[in-house]
C-alpha positions as CSV (number, residue, x, y, z in Angstrom):
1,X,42.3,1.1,-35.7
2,X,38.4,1.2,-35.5
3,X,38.8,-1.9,-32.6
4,X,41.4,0.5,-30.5
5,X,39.3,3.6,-30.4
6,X,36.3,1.3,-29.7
7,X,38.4,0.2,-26.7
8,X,40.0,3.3,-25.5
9,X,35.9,5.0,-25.5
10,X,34.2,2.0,-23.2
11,X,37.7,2.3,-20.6
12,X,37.0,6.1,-20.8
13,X,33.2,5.7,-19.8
14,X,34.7,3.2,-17.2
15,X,36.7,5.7,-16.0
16,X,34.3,8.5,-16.0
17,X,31.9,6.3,-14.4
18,X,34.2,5.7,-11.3
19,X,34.9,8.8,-10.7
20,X,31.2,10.2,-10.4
21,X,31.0,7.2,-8.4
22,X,34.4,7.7,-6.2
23,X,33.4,12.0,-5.9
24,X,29.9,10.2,-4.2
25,X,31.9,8.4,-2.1
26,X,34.3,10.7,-0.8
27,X,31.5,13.4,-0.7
28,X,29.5,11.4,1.3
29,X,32.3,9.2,3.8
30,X,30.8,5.8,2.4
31,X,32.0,2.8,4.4
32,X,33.2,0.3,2.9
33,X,29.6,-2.0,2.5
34,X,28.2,0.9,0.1
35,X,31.3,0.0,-1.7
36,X,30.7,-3.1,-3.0
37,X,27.1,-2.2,-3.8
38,X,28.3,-0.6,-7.0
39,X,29.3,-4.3,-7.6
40,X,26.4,-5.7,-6.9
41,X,23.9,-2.8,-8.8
42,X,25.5,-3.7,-12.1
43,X,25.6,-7.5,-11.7
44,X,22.0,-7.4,-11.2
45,X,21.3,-4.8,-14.1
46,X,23.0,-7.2,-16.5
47,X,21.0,-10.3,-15.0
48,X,17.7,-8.0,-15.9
49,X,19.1,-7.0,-19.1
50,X,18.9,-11.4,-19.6
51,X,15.7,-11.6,-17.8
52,X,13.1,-14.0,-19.0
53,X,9.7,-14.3,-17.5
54,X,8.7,-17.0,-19.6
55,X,12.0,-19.3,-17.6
56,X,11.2,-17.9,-14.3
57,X,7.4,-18.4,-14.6
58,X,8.0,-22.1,-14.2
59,X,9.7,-22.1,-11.2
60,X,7.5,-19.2,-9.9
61,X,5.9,-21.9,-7.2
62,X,9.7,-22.7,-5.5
63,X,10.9,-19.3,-5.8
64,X,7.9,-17.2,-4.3
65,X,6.5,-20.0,-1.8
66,X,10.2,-21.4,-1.5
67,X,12.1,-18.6,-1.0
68,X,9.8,-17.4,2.2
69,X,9.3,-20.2,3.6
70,X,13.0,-20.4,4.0
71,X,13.0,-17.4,5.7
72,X,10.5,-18.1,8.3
73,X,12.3,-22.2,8.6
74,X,15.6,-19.9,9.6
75,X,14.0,-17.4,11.7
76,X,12.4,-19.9,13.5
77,X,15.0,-22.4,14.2
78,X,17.5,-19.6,15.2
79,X,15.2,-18.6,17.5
80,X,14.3,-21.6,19.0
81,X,18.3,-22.5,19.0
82,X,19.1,-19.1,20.8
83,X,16.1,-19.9,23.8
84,X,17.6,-23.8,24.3
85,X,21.4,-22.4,24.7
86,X,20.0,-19.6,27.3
87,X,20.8,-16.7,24.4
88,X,18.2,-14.3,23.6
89,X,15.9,-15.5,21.7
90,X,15.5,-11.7,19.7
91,X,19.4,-12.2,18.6
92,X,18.8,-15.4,17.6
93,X,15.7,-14.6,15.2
94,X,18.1,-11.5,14.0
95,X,20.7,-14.8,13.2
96,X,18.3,-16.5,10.9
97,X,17.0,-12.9,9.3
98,X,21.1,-12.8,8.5
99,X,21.5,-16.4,7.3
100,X,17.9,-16.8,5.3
101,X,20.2,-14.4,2.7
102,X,21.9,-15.4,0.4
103,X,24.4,-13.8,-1.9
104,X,23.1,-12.4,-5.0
105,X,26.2,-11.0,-6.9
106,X,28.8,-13.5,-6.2
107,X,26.2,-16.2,-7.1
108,X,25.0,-14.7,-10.3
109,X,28.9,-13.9,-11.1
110,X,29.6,-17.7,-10.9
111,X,26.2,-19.0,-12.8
112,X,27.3,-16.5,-15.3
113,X,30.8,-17.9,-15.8
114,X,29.7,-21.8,-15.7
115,X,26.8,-21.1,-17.9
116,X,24.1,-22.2,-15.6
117,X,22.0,-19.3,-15.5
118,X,19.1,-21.1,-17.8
119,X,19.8,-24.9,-16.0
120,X,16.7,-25.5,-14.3
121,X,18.6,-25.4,-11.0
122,X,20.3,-22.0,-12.2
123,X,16.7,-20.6,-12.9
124,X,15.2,-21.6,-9.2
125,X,18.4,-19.8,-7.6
126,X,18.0,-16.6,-9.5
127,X,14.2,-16.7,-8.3
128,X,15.1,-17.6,-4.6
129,X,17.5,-14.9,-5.2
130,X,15.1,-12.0,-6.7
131,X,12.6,-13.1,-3.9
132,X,14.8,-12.5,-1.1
133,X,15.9,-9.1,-2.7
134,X,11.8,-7.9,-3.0
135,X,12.2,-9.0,1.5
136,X,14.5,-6.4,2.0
137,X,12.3,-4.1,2.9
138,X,10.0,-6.2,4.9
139,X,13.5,-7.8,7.4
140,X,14.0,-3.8,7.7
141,X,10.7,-3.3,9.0
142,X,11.1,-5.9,11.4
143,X,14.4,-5.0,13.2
144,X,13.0,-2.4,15.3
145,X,10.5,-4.9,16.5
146,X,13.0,-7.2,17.8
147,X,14.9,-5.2,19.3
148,X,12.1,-3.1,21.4
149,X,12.4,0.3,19.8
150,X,8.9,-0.1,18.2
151,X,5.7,-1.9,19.2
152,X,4.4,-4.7,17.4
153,X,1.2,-2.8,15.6
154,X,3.7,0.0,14.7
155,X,5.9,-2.5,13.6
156,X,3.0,-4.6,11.4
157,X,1.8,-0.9,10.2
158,X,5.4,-0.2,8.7
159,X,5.7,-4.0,7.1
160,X,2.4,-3.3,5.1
161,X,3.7,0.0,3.9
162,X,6.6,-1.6,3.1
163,X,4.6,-3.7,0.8
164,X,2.2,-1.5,-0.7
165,X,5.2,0.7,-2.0
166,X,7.0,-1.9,-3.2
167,X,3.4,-3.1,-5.1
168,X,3.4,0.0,-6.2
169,X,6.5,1.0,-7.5
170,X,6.5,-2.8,-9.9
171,X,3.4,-1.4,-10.8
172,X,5.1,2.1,-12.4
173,X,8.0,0.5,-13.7
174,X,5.7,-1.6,-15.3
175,X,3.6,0.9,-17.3
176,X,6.9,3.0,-17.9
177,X,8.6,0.0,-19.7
178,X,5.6,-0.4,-22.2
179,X,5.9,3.5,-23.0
180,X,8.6,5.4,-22.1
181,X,11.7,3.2,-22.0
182,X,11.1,2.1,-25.4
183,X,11.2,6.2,-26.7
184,X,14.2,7.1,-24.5
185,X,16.4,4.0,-25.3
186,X,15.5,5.5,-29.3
187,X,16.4,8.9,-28.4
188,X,20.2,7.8,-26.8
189,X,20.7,5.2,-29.9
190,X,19.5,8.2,-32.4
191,X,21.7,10.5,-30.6
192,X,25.1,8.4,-30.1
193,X,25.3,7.4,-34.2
194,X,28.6,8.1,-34.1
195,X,29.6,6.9,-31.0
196,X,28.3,4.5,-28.2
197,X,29.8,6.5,-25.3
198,X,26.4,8.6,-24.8
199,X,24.4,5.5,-24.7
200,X,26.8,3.8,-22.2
201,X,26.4,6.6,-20.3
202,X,22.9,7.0,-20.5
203,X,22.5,3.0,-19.8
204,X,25.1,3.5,-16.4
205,X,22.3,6.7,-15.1
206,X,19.4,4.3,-16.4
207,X,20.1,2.0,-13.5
208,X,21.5,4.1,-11.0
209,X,18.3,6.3,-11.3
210,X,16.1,3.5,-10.6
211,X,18.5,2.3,-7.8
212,X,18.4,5.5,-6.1
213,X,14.7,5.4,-6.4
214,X,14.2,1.9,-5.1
215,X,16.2,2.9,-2.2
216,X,15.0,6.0,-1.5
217,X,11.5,4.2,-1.1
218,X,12.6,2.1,1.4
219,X,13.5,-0.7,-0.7
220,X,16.9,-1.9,-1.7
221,X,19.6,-0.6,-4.2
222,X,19.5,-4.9,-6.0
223,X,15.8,-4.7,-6.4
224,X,16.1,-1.0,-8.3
225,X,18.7,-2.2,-10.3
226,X,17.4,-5.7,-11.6
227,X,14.1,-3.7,-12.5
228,X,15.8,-1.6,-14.7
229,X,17.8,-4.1,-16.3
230,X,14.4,-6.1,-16.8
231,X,12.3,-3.1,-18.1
232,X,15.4,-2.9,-21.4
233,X,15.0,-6.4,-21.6
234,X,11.7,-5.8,-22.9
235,X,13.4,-3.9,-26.1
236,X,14.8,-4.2,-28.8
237,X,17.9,-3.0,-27.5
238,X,18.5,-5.0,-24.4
239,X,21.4,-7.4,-25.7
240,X,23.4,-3.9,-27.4
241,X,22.8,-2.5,-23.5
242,X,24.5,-5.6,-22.3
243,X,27.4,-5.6,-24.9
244,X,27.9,-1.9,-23.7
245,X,27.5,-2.6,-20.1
246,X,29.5,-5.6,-19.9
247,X,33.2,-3.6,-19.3
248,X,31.5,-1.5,-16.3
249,X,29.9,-4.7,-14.6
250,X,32.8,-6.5,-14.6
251,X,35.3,-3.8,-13.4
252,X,32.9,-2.9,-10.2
253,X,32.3,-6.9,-9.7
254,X,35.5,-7.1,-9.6
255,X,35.5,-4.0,-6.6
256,X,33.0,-5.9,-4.7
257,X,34.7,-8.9,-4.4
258,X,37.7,-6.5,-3.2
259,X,35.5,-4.4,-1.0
260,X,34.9,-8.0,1.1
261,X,38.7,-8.6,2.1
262,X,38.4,-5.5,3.4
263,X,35.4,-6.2,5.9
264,X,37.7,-8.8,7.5
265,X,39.1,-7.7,10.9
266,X,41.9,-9.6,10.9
267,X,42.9,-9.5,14.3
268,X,39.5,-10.9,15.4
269,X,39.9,-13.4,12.8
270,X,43.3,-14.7,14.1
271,X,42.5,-14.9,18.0
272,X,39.0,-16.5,16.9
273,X,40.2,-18.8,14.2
274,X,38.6,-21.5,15.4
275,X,35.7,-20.6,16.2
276,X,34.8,-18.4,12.6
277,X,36.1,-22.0,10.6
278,X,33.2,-23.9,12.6
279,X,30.9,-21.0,12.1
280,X,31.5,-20.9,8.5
281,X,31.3,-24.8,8.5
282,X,27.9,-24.6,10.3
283,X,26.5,-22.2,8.0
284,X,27.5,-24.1,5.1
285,X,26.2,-27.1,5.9
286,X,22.6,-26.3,7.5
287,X,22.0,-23.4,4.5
288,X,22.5,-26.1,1.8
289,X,20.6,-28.9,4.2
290,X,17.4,-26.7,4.5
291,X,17.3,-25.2,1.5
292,X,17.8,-28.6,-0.1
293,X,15.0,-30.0,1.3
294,X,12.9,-26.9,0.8
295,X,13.4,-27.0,-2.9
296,X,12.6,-31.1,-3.0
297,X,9.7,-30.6,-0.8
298,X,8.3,-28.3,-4.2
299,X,9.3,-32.0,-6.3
300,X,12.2,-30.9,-7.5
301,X,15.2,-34.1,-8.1
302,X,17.7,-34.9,-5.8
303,X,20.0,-33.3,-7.7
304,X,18.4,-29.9,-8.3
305,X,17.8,-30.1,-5.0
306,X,21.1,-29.9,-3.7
307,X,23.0,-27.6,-6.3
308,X,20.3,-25.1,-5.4
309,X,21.0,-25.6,-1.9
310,X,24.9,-25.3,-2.5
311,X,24.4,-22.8,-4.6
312,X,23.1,-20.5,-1.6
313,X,25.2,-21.9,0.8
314,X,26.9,-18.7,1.5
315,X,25.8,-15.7,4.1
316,X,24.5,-12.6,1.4
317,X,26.4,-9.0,0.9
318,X,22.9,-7.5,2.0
319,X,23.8,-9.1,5.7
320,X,26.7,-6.2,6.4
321,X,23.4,-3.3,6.0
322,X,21.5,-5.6,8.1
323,X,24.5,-5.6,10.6
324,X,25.2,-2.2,10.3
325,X,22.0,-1.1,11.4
326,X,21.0,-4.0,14.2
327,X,24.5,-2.7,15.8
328,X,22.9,1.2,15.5
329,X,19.8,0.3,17.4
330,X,21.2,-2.0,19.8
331,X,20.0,-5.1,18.6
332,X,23.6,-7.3,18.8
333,X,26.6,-5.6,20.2
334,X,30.2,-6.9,21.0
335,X,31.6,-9.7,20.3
336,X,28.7,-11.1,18.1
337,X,28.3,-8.6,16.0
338,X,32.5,-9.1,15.3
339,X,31.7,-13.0,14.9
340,X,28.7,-12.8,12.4
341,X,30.5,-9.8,10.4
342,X,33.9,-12.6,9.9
343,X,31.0,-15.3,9.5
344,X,29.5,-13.7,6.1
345,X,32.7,-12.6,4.8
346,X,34.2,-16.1,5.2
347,X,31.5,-17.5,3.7
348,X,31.3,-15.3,0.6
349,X,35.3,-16.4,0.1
350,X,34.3,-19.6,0.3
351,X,31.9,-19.7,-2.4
352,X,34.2,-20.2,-5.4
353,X,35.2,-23.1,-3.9
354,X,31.8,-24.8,-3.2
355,X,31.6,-23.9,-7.0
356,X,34.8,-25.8,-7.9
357,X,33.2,-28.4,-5.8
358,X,29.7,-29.0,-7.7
359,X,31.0,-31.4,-10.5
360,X,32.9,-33.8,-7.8
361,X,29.7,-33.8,-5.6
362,X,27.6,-34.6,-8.5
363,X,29.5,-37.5,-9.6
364,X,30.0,-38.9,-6.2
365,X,25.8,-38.9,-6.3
366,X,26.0,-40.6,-9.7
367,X,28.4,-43.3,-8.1
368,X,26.5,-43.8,-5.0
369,X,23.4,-44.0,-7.4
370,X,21.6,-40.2,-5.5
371,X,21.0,-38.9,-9.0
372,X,20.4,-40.0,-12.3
373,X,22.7,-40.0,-14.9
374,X,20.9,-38.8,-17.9
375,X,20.5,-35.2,-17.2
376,X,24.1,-34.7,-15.7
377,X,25.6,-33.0,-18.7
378,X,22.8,-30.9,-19.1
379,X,21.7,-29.7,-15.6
380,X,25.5,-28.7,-14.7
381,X,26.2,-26.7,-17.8
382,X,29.3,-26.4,-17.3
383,X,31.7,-25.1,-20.2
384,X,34.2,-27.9,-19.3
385,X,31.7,-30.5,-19.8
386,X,30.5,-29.0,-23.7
387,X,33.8,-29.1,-24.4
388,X,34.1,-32.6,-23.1
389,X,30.8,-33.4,-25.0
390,X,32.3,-31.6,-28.0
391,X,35.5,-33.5,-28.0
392,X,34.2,-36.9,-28.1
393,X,31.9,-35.8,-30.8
394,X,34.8,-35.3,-32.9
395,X,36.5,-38.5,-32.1
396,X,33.4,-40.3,-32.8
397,X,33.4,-38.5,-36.7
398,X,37.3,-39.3,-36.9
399,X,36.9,-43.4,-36.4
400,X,33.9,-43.3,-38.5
401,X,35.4,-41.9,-41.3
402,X,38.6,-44.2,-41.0
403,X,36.4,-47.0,-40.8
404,X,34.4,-45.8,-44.0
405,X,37.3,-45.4,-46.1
């Protein structure tokens, strides 16, 4: 009995949750790419909630130093790419802008599920990833630039700004986790004694409050939301947040990977068939090519190397904003704006399947003698393989008991 009203309170904060969140919407005529931000927000407020600095510390070097020079290899490539081919050489640099980002929710969603989050490969991902969420703000400051509506001191003026608030606001959040998270997260557990649907609640404003604010500042909704996730995780209470959060997280995950099917125009996508497969192909292939090499030029294995690099093969949600407002200014138009929009949402389909794909590739390097053999269990952490692992334990324990008696 105790079990069924437990359930029937978190699927009534689920449900009073979406409709705050579905009045916003409607209030506001959201299109659809706000939609799946409610996805993405929670994802990245559980991943704070599991946050460890001590993990990421180590690959601090690949992540920070990593993660932008990747930027800078795409924008630079695209550009020079667009200039050979007779494009323009601003659209092109917009190109690599869209494809240095990679896709923080449906990647996190599928580390989660393989338990690969605290593999060494899993740990330079989620920094490439929280990198390339703190450059949001930065890649905003730059479109106007490209596309001629600013100059390039006003331009370099609003970049710095951009980074002294976000220095700033880490700064805050800093100080408030050490004094008054601890006292409110006391206040919601002292108050919900008898019941946990206050504190769910209070945990859902928790990190839309610091979304809101991140955003407000110029910065983005995922780097808001991850803070306040990693400002509980310095509590007590952060794993009873995550057991109460879980339910929410994965019922707007599960919107957000909705929300993309929508994006698709599917009557561009049949007359340009063709063309989006070869995209999506391209993409696909340089992505994990560059950012393999990126990751092995920090002395990572061959391995590492290249799950990383698959890993972030895909186009990021954060790339339908960046379209949205490179259209508003001017800065693409037509056809290409059509092809890239198709381009990213092809490629975040796609991801599950590069997933599926992981163990095969690894065991073809194994074969063909590209990685070693000894960490191959470990590195993947992959629930099928513990179970494999598990199994043959078990067999081992059988003969050798048959074999004692």
């Amino acid at each position: 009995m105790q079990s069924r009203n437990l359930h029937v309170k978190k699927l009534s904060v689920m449900h009073i949750s979406t409709c705050i969140i579905c009045v916003y919407m409607t209030y506001f005529s959201v299109q659809v790419e706000t939609v799946a931000q409610f996805g993405v927000i929670f994802l990245l407020f559980a991943l704070g909630l599991e946050f460890s600095t001590a993990k990421l510390r180590v690959v601090r070097a690949v992540a920070v130093l990593g993660g932008l020079l990747q930027i800078i290899l795409f924008m630079f490539l695209c550009g020079i790419s667009a200039t050979l081919c007779g494009g323009k050489t601003k659209e092109g640099v917009f190109v690599g802008v869209l494809l240095s980002m990679s896709s923080t929710a449906v990647v996190l969603k599928f580390l989660m599920e393989r338990n690969s989050i605290n593999a060494l490969h899993g740990q330079v991902t989620v920094g490439t990833l929280i990198l390339q969420d703190c450059a949001v703000g930065l890649l905003f400051a730059l479109l106007p630039i490209l596309s001629g509506t600013s100059g390039l001191l006003q331009g370099v003026a609003s970049m710095a700004k951009s980074l002294v608030v976000l220095i700033t606001f880490l700064a805050i959040l800093s100080i408030l986790s050490r004094t008054g998270v601890p006292w409110f997260l006391k206040l919601m557990i002292s108050l919900s004694s008898q019941t946990n649907e206050l504190y769910q609640l209070a945990a859902v404003a928790f990190c839309l409050l610091f979304a809101w604010c991140s955003d407000k500042l110029g910065l983005s909704l995922e780097l808001g939301s991850f803070a306040a996730g990693v400002m509980i995780s310095t509590t007590d209470l952060a794993q009873h947040t995550l057991e109460q959060i879980e339910p929410i997280r994965n019922f707007f995950a599960a919107l957000f990977l909705a929300s993309i099917g929508m994006l698709i125009n599917v009557h561009f996508l049949w007359n340009h068939v063709d063309i989006l497969l070869a995209a999506v192909i391209l993409v696909i292939t340089v992505k994990t090519f560059i950012v393999a090499v990126v990751v092995k030029g920090f002395g990572y294995s061959n391995k590492t190397s290249l799950l990383v690099g698959m890993s972030l093969a895909q186009i990021g949600e954060f790339a339908f904003v960046l379209l949205s407002r490179a259209s508003s200014i001017h800065l693409i138009e037509g056809k290409l704006y059509l092809l890239l929009l198709g381009t990213t949402a092809l490629s975040l389909v796609t991801t599950p399947l590069l997933f599926k794909m992981i163990p095969a590739v690894v065991h073809l390097g194994v074969l063909l003698r590209w990685f070693s053999v000894d960490s191959n269990q470990v590195e993947l952490g992959l629930k099928s393989d513990g179970l494999r692992i598990d199994s043959c334990k078990r067999i081992n324990l059988i003969v050798q008991g048959s074999h004692d008696s």
